[in-house]
N, C-alpha and C positions, 0 to 999 in steps of 0.2 A: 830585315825585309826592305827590299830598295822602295824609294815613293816614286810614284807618276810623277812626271813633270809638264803640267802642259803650259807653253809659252802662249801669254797671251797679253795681246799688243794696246797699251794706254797713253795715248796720249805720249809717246814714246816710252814710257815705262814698261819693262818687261819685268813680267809677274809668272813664278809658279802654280804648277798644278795646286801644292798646300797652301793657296789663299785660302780667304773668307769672303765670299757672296753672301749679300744679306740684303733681303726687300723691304722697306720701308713697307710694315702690317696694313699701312691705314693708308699708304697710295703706292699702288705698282708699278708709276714711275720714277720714283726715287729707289736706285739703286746701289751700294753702297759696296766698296770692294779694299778690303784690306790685304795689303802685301807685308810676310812675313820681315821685307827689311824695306821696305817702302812705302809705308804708313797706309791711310784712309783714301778714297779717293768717292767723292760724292757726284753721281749725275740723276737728272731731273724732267730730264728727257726718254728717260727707257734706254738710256747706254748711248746715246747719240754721242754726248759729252759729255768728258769728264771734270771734275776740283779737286785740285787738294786740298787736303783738310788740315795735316798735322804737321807740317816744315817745319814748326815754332816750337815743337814740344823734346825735350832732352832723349826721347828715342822714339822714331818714328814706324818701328815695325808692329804689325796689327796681324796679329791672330783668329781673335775673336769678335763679334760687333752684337750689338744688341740694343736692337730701337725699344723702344717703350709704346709700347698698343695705344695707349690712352692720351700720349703728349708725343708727336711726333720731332717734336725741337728737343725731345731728352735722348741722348744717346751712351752707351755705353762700348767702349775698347778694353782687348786684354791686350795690353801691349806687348812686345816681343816675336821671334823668332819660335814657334812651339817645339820646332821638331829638328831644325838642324844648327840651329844657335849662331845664325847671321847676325841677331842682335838681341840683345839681353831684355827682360822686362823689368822695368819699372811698375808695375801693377796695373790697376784698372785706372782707367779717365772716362771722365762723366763731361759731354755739354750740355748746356740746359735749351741753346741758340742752334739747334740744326749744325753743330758742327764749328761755327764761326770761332767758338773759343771751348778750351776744353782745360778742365781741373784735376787733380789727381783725387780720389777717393783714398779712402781709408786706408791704413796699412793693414797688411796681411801677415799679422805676428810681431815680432819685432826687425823684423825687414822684408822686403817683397818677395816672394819668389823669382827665381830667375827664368822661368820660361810659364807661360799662361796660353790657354788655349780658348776653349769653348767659355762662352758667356751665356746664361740663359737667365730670361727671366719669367716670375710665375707668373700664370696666363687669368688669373684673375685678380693679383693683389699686386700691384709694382714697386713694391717697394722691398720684395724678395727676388734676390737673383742668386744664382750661383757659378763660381768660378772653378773649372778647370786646370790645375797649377803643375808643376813638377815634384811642390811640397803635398800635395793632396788636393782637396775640394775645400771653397770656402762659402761660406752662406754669410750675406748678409740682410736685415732683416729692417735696414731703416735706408734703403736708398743706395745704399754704400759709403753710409755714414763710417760705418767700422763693419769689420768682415772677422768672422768665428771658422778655425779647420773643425769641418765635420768628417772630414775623412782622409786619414793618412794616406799616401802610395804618390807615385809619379803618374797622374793623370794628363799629363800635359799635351801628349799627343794621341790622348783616349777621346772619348764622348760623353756629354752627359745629355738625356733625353727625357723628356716626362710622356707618362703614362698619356693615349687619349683620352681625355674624357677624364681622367683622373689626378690632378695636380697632387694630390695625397705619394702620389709613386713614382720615381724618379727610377732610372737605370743609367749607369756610369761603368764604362771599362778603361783599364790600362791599356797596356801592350799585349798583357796578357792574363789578365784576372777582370772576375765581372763582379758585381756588385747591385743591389736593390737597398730604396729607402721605402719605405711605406708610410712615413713620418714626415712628409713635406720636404726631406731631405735633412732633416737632422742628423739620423743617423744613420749608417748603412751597414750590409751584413754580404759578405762575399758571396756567391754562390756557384757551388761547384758540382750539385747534383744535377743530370743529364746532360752535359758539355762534355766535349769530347777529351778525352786524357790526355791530347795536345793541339796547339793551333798555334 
């Protein structure tokens, strides 16, 4: 299936439709935009202007972002290309400084994954988040001290979502398979009863 592409203009940088827009939870105007091969870009004005963030880091492309509810200076990137492999990921990077410096997080198995997507984190304890990969889904349970696969498949340019209201339940699809956790996202169970016999 072809993807949208919609060109849209930074500070000269031309970005795809498959970016990541992502609002700073705890102020609306901090607006944070990841390009799949042109890293982070931070503004604090509601898009007036923008910063980069990631020039200094060994791959600059951003898939996925995920501020942190409670400590707006902590941030989370999936790095990489998700969907058309402009550039490879290096796994997750964590800043603790609003961006100014950023670290890599735990490894994901005995090496990264090569494409990361979705980044989410849980909406009342942050120190759980879960990542979106090409390897599967990984949950990490101390910050992104180290990250566990909970769930095999090429998720990389699926979604992962949680329940309203519900942090207990999570939903996650590929390309083409759906899946539910009901377990915080430890573990998932496909589900193929009422879906249609193709999409």
């Amino acid at each position: 299936m072809d993807h949208l592409h919609i060109p849209i203009q930074v500070r000269g940088l031309r970005v795809r439709g498959d970016n990541i827009v992502h609002v700073d939870p705890s102020n609306a105007n901090t607006i944070y935009l990841g390009a799949p091969a042109g890293g982070i870009w931070k503004s604090t004005n509601n898009g007036s202007t923008w910063t980069p963030l990631t020039d200094e880091l060994p791959q600059i492309g951003v898939s996925g972002i995920a501020v942190d509810y409670s400590n707006s200076n902590v941030i989370y990137i999936a790095t990489g290309d998700k969907d058309a492999g402009d550039s490879y990921s290096v796994g997750v990077y964590k800043s603790t400084n609003g961006g100014l410096t950023w670290n890599p997080t735990g490894t994901m198995g005995g090496s990264n994954p090569s494409r990361a997507g979705d980044i989410v984190i849980h909406p009342t304890n942050n120190q759980i988040l879960w990542c979106a990969t090409n390897n599967g889904i990984y949950k990490t349970t101390n910050a992104g001290t180290s990250w566990t696969q909970v769930q095999t498949g090429n998720f990389s340019q699926g979604n992962i979502r949680l329940k309203p209201g519900d942090p207990n339940t999570l939903y996650a699809v590929t390309t083409n398979r759906f899946y539910r956790s009901t377990d915080s996202g430890t573990t998932f169970s496909m589900i193929t009863s009422g879906l249609p016999a193709s999409s």
